[in-house]
C-alpha positions in Angstrom: 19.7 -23.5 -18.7 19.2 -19.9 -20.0 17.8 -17.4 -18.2 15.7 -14.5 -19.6 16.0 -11.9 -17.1 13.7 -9.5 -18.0 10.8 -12.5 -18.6 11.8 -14.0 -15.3 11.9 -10.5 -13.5 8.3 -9.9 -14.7 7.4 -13.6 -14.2 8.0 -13.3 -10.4 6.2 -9.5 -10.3 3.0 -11.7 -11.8 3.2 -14.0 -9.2 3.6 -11.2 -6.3 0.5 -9.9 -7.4 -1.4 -13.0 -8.1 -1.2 -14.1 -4.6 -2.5 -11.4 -2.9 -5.5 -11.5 -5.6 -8.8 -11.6 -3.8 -10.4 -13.5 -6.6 -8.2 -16.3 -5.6 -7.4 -15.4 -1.5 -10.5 -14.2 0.4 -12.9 -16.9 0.2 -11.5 -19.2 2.5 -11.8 -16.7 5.3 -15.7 -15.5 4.8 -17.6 -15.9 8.0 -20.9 -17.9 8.5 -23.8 -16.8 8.0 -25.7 -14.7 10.5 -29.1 -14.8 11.3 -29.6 -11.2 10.4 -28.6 -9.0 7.8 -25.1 -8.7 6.6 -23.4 -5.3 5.6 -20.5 -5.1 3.8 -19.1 -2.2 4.0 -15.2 -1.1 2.9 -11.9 0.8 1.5 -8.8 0.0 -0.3 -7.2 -0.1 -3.7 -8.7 -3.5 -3.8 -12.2 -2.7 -2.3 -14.0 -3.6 -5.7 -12.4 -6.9 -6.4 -12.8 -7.6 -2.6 -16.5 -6.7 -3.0 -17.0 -8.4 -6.5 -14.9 -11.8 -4.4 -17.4 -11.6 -1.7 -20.1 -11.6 -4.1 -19.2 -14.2 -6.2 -18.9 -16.8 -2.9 -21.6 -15.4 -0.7 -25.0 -17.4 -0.4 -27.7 -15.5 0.9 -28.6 -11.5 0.6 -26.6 -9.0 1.7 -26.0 -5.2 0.9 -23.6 -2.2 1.2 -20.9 0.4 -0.6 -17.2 -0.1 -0.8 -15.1 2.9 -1.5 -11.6 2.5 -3.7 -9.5 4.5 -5.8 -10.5 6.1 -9.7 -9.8 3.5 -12.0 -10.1 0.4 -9.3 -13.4 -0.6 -9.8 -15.2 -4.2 -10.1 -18.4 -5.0 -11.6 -20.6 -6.1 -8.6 -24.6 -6.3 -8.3 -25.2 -6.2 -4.5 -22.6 -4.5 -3.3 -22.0 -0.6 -4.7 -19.0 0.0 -5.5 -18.0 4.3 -5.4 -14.4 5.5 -6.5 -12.9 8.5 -5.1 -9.4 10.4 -4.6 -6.1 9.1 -3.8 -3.4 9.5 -2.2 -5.1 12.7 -1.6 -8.9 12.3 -0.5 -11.4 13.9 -2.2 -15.5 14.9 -2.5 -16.0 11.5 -3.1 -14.1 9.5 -0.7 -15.6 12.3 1.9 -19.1 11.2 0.8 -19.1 7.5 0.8 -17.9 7.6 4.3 -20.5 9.2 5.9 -22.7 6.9 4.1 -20.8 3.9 5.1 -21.0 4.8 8.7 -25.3 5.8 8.4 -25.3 2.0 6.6 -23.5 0.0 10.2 -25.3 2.4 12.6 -28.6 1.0 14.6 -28.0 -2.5 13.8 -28.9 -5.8 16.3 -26.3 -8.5 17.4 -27.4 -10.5 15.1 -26.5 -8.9 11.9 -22.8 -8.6 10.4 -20.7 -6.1 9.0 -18.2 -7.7 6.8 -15.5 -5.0 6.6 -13.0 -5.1 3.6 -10.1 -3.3 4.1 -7.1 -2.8 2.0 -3.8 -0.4 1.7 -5.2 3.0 0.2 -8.1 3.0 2.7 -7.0 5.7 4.6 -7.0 8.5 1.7 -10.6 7.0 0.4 -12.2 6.7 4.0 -11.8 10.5 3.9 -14.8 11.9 6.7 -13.0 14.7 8.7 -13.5 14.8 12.3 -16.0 17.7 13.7 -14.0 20.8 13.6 -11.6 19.6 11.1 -12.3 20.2 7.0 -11.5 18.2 4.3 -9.7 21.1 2.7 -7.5 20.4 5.9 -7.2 16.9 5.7 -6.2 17.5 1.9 -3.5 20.2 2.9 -2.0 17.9 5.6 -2.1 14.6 3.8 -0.2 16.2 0.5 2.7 17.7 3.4 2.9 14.3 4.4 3.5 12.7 1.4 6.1 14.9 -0.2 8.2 14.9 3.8 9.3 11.6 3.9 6.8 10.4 6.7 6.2 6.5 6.9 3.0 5.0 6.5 2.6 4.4 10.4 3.8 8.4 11.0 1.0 9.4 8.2 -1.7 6.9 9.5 -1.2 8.0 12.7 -2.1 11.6 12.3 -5.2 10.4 9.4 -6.5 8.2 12.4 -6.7 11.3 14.5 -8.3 14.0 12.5 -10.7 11.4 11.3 -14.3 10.3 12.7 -14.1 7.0 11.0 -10.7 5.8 11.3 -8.8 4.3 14.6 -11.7 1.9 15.4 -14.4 4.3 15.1 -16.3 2.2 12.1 -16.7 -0.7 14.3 -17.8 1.7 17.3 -20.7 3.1 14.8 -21.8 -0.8 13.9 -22.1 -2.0 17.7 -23.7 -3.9 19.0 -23.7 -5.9 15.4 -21.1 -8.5 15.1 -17.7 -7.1 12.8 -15.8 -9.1 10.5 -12.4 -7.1 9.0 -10.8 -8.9 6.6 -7.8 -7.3 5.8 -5.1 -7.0 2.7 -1.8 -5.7 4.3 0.0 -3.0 2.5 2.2 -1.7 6.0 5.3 -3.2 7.3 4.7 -5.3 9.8 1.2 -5.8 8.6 0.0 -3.6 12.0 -3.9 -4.1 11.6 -3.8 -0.6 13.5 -2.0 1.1 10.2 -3.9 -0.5 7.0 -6.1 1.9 5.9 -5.4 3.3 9.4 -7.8 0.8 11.2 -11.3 1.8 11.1 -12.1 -1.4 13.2 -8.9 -1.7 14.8 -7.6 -0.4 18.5 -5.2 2.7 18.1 -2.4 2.5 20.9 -1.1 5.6 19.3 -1.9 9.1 21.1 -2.8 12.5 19.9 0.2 13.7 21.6 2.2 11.5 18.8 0.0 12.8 15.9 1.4 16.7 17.1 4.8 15.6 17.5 4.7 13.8 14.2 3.4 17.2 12.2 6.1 18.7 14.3 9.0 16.6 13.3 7.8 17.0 9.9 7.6 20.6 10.0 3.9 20.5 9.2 1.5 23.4 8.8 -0.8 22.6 11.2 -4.3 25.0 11.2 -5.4 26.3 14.1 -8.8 24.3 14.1 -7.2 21.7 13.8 -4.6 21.6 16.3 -7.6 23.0 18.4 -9.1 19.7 17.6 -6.0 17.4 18.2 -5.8 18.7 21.9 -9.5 18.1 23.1 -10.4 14.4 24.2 -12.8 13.8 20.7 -9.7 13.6 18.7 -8.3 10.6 21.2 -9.1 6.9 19.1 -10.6 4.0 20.7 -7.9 2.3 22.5 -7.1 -1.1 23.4 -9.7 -2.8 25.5 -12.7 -0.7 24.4 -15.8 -2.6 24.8 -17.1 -1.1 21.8 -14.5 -3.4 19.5 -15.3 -6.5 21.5 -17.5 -8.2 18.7 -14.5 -7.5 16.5 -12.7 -10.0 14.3 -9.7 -8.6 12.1 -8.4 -11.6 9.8 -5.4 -10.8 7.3 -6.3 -13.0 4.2 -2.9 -11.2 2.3 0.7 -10.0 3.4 3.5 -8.9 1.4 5.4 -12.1 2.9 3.0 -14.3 1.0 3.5 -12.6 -1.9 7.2 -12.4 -2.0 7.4 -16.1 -1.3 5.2 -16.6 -4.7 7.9 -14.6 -6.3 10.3 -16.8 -4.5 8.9 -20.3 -5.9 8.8 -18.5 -9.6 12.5 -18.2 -8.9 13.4 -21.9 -7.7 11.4 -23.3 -10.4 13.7 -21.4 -12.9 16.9 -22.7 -11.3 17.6 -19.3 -9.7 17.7 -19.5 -5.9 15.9 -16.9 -4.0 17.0 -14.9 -1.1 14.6 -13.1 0.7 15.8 -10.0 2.5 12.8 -9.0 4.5 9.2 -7.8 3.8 8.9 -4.8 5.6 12.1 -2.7 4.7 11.4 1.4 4.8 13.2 4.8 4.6 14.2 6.5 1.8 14.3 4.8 -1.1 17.2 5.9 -2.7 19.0 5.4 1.0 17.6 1.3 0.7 18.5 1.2 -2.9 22.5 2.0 -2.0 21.9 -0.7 0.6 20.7 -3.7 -1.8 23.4 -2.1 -4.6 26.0 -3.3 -2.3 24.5 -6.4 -1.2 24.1 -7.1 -4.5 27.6 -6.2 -5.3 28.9 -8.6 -2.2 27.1 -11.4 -3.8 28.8 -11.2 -7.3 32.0 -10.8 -5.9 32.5 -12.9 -3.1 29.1 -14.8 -3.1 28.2 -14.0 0.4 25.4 -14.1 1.7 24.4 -16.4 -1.5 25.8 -17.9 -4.3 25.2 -16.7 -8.1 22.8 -17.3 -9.9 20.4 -15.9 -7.1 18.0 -13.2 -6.9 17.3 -11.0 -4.3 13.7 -10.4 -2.7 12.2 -7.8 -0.8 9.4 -5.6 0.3 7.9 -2.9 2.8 7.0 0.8 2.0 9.7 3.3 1.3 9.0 7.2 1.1 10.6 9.8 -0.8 11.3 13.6 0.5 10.6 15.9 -3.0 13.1 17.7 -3.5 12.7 18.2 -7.3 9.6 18.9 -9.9 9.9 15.4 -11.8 7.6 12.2 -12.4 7.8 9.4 -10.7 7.0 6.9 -7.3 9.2 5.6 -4.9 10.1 2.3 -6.4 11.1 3.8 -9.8 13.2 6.6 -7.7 14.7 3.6 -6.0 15.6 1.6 -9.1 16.9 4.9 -10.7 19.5 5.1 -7.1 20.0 1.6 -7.6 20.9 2.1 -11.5 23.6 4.8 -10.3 25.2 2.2 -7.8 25.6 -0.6 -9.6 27.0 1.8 -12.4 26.5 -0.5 -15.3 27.2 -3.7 -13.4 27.2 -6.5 -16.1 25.7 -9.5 -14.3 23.2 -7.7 -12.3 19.1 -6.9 -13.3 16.2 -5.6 -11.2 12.8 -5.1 -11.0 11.0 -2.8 -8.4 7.3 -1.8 -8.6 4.5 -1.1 -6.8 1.3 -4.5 -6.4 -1.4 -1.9 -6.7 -0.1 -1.3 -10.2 0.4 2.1 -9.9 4.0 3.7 -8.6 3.1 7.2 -7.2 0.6 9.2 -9.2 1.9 8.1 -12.4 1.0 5.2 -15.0 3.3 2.5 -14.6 3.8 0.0 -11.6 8.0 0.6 -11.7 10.6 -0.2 -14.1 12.9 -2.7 -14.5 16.9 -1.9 -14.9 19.6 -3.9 -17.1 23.3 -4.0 -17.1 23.0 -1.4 -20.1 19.9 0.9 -18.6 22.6 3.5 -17.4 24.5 3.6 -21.3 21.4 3.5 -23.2 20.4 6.7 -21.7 23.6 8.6 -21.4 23.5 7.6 -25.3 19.8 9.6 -25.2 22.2 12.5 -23.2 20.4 11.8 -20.6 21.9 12.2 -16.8 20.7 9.2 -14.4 22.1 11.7 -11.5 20.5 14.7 -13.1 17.5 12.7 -12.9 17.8 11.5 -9.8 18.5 15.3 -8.0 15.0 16.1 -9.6 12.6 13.4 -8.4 12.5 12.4 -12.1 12.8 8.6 -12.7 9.8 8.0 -14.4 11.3 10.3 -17.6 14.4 8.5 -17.1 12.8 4.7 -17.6 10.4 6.1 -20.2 13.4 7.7 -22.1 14.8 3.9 -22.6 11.9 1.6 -23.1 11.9 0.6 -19.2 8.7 1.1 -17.8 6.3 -1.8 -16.3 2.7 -0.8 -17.2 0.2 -2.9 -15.8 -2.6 -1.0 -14.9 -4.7 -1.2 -12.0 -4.2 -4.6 -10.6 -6.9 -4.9 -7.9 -4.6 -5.8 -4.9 -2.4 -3.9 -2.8 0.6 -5.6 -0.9 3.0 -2.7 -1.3 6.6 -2.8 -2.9 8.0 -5.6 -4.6 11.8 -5.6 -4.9 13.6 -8.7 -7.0 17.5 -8.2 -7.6 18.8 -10.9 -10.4 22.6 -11.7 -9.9 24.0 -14.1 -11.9 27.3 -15.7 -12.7 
């Protein structure tokens, strides 16, 4: 049989993303009917096609506003759909926030908020706690991106300086009955982190929100580290009566989509190996890791046997340290181009669900045996590159970049390593 790695590297992306499509996910788990009104309120890179999935299955009225990212948007009649800033909130995000939470508040039992919540939702849920502004939260949020933080280390201080976030959207729609359905973009798929869990419990502390902005050498105002000391700034915690009509329901993990990738890869004769879904730090530090795993397999075919192909996901970060382009899983791919050095039997793929890698215009990049000589031919450095945060000019340079667009879903990093015989 003959494999066409680059086809079957893409082939396997497709079906990542496809299965965490809410056109084809999210039906199954809408709740019955109430015998009031339903709200549906919302944030996430895939809070339009969640909406515009909701819509298209939903018999009976129902209202509300759903908040994703500038170019995410669905075509939906009942349900408005607003686009704001991200990774970095904006105007926007600020103002469909306080109108989500005036939309759940003075409502009965009997009515239902159908919440849909996706990875993203933290930036566009952007409605700064009293004594905090969103110039702050803006300021903070871009320190933590550029540090190397985690998700749960950002999420934790959003949920914090935030009057929305860390179960405070549910606390605004008691007594009304709340319905979360969730698309995981965390590792670990910690209801408490996506979107940093406007309906969810918060075990986390203000105490660890400081020490986080501390270990990250932060530049913390003082209005705001006035508010993260007083008891307003404390989330709803475990417990709370307030979340006791609560329902959080994950309808999409990045497990279920690497295991579509995974049955893309059986059916082609290539046997999959899955390495985990929820694999973070630095990416070039995880791309060494899966270089030499990768290696190990070719050469001794431990822990698999060639032809195979290596799966994984999570959420890696990246500490800028240069001025170039590019997202975390082309800066990993670039690392893992430099490992492998040219390795002729080994191909990858690495790019982001949500279709967008970073702030840029591609999902990722694929890299063949002949990425590396192709653009030393171009006198182009991969380690040059690498030293300036630059992959994305690096992939572009040789014809490597995977453009999708927008895809409407969000189950983080996809990772597929191709090692054949």
């Amino acid at each position: 049989m003959t494999i066409d790695p680059r086809r079957l590297l893409r082939e396997m992306f497709e079906a990542a993303v496809g299965a965490a499509l809410p056109s084809k996910c999210l039906a199954q788990h809408l709740p019955p009917r109430p015998p009031g009104r339903v709200i549906v309120v919302g944030a996430g890179k895939a809070g339009g096609a969640m909406a515009k999935a909701v819509e298209d299955h939903w018999r009976g009225p129902l209202e509300g506003l759903v908040v994703t990212r500038y170019g995410h948007g669905a075509p939906c009649q009942r349900i408005e759909v607003v686009e704001a800033g991200h990774p970095v909130p904006d105007a926007a995000g600020q103002d469909a926030a306080r109108r989500i939470i005036a939309m759940v508040k003075g409502l009965a039992p009997e009515d239902l908020v159908l919440c849909l919540i996706s990875g993203g939702g933290s930036a566009l849920l952007a409605l700064p706690a009293d004594g905090v502004t969103l110039a702050d939260k803006q300021a903070i949020n871009k320190a933590l991106l550029t540090s190397g933080a985690t998700i749960a280390e950002m999420n934790c201080v959003r949920r914090h300086l935030s009057a929305i976030k860390g179960g405070r959207l549910a606390a605004a729609a008691a007594p009304a009955r709340v319905v979360t359905l969730m698309i995981s973009d965390v590792p670990g798929d910690d209801p408490c982190v996506i979107a940093s869990g406007p309906t969810v419990a918060d075990p986390t502390t203000t105490a660890e929100a400081m020490e986080i902005l501390q270990k990250y050498a932060i530049a913390v105002p003082a209005n705001v580290r006035m508010h993260l000391v007083s008891p307003a700034a404390e989330t709803l915690k475990p417990g709370d009566p307030r979340l006791a009509g609560v329902t959080n329901i994950m309808i999409a993990t990045p497990q279920m989509s690497l295991e579509a990738a995974a049955g893309v890869a059986r059916k082609a004769g290539i046997a999959p190996l899955i390495l985990a879904d929820a694999i973070e730090g630095e990416a070039r530090d995880v791309a060494y890791v899966h270089a030499a795993i990768a290696k190990q397999v070719h050469a001794f075919a431990q822990p698999a046997v060639p032809p195979c192909v290596l799966i994984s996901g999570g959420e890696t970060s990246v500490t800028l340290r240069g001025s170039g382009l590019g997202g975390r899983n082309s800066e990993f791919l670039l690392a893992l181009c430099i490992a492998l050095d040219g390795h002729p039997n080994i191909y990858a793929l690495a790019a982001d669900t949500d279709g967008i890698d970073g702030s840029e215009d591609n999902a990722g990049a694929l890299l063949l045996p002949d990425s590396l000589s192709r653009a030393a031919n171009l006198g182009i450095s991969a380690k040059a590159m690498l030293a300036n945060n630059d992959p994305y000019s690096f992939f572009a340079a040789i014809g490597d970049l995977v453009v999708t667009g927008p895809t409407l879903t969000n189950v983080n990093d996809f990772r597929a390593i191709l090692i054949l015989g």
